[in-house]
N, C-alpha and C positions, 0 to 999 in steps of 0.2 A: 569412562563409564557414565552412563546418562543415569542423574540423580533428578528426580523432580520432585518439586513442594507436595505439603502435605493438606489436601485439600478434599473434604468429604461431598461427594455430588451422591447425588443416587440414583437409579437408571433412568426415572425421571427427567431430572434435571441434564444427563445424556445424552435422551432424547432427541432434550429444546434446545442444547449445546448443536445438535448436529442439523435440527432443523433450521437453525440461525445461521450456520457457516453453509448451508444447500442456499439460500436466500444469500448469502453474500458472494457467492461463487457467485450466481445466475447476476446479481446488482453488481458485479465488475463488470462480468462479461458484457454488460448490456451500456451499462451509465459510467460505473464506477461509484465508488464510496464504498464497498460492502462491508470495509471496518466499521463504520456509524453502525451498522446494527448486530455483525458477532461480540463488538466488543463489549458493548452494553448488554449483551445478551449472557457474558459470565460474570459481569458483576451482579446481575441481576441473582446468578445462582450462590453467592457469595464469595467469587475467588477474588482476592486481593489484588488491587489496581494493575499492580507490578506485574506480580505473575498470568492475569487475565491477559493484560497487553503481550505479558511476552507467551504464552499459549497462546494466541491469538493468530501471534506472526508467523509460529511453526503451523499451525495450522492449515495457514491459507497460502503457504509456500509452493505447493503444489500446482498451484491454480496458475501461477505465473508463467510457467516453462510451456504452456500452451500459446501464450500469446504471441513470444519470444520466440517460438518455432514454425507458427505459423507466418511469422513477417522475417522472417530470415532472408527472402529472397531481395528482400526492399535495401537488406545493408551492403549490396554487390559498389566494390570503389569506398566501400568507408571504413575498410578493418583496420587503416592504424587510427585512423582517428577513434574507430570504437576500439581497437586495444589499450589505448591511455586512458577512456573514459573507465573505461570498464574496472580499471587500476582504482582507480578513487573512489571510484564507485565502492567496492569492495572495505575501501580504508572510510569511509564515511559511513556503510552501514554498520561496518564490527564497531566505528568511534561509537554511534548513536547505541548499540545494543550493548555497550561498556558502560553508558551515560542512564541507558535507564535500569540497567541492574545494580549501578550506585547508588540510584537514585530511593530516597524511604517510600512506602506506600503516600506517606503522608503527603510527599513534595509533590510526589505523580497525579496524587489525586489531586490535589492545587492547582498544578499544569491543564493538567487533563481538558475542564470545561473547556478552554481557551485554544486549545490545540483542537481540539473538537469543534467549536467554532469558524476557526482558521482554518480548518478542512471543508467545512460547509460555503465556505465564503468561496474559495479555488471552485466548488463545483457547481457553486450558484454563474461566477461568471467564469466557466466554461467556455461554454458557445461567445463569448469575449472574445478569450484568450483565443478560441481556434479561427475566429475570424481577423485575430491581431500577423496572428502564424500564416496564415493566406496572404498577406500581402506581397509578398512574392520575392523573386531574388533581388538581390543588392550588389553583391559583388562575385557571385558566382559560390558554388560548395569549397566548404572548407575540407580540409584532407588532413589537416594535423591539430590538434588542441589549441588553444589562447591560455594564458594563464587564468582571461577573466571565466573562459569557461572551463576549465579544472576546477578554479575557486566554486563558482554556481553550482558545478556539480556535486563538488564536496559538499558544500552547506545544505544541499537537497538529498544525500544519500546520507546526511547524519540523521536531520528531521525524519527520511525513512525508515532508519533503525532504531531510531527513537520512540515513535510514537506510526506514521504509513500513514494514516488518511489523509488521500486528497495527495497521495507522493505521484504519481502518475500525470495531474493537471502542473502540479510545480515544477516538476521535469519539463514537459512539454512548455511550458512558460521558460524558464532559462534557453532550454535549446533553442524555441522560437526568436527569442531574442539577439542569440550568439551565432546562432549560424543562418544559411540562405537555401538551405536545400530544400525540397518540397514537402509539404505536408509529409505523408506517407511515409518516407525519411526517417521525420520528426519522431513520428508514432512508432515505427520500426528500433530506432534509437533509444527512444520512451523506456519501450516493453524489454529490451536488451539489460538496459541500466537497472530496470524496475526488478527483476528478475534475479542481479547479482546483488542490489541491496538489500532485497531480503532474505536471500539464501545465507550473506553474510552471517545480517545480523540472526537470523534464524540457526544457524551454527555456532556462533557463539552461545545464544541462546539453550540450545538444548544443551550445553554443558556449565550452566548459571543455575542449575537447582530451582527453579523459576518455573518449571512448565509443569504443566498438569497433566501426564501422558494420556491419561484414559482419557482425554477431553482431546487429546488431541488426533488418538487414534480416531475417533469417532469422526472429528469435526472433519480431518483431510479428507476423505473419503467423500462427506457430504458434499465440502468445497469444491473438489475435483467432478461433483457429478452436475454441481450445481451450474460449476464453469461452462461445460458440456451442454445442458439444458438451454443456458440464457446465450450461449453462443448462434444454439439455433433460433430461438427467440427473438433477436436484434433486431432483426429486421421487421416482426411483428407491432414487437412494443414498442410504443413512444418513449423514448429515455427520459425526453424532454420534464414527462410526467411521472416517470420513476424517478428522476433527481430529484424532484419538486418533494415527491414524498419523503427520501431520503435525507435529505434536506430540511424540514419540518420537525425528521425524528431525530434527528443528532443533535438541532437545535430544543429540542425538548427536554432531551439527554444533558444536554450540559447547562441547561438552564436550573434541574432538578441539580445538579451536581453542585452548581453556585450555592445553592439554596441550602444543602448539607451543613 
């Protein structure tokens, strides 16, 4: 039975819940980060750190299994290696979505500015990381896991289920590191992983009494159209210049948090 917290919005507040997760759908689709702005966007309405984050994650759930399906073709020669990952993946988003349903409002909000931070930083160097990831093969693709890269993936699908901004750039940075296959690949692998860690911890989740339904009903719908929107978009907009903003507003976010 899906129980969720008890949290008063009004259709108002709805609204801006749905216009925030349609802006973060289209801010994945295009740059990434679009937690930097739904998440501050229900604390804003007053729900509690805890349960904002974990409605947050159900939320934007939806949004993943587009990405993941549209690059399906890219993981042809990598299902056992992505069947192990996908294992961990799983056991690190339910650890991380165990970790912040223990977790009090109080400790999360502590967390929080700094994990917020730590997400701005992965997407400020980006275009870094993806020019670290081009440098091209080494010993040729791998076909079966490492231990160091079960580890990497583990510790990146708990951060997932814990807190997800900037889960997307962190993945891509361990994989780039650990394996030699092509970009393309990389990002194929990315969106697979990204997909099972939050479905996880978003499962576990909707059964933590934690989530806000009606905000969530709202916000999927917005997310999934927003996804939709800023997919066609990409290639219009400059991400370069949507990071920069997103970027500015997370870092404003968690500096206003500090300040609390």
């Amino acid at each position: 039975m899906l129980v969720g917290t008890d949290v008063s919005v009004d259709a108002l507040g709805h609204l801006g819940a749905a216009g925030a997760a349609f802006l973060a759908g289209g801010i994945n689709a295009v740059a990434g980060g679009g937690t930097l702005v739904s998440f501050p966007a229900l604390l804003a309405l007053g729900v509690p750190s805890v349960a904002a984050n974990a409605t947050n994650t159900v939320a934007l759930c939806p949004g993943y299994f587009g990405g993941a399906l549209a690059q399906r073709e890219d993981l042809k020669g990598r299902h056992a290696l992505l069947k192990s990952l996908l294992v961990v993946a799983a056991l690190g988003g339910l650890t991380g979505s165990i970790l912040l349903v223990l977790s009090s409002d109080e400790l999360f909000s502590t967390i929080v500015p700094f994990l917020i931070i730590t997400a701005c930083a992965l997407l400020g160097f980006q275009s870094r990381i993806r020019t670290v990831l081009r440098i091209g093969q080494r010993h040729g693709p791998r076909h079966k896991a490492t231990p160091a890269l079960l580890a990497g993936t583990f510790c990146g699908a708990v951060y997932g289920g814990y807190f997800g901004a900037g889960l997307g750039i962190m993945l891509l940075a361990v994989l780039g590191v650990l394996l030699d296959d092509p970009l393309r690949v990389l990002n194929a692998l990315k969106s697979a992983l990204s997909l099972v860690i939050n479905a996880a911890a978003a499962l576990f989740l909707a059964f933590s009494g934690k989530v806000v339904w009606s905000l969530v009903a709202v916000m999927a719908v917005a997310a999934l159209g927003g996804g939709v929107v800023g997919g066609r978009l990409a290639r219009r907009l400059n991400p370069t210049v949507l990071r920069a903003v997103v970027i500015a507003f997370g870092m404003a976010v968690a500096l206003k948090m500090l300040l609390w």
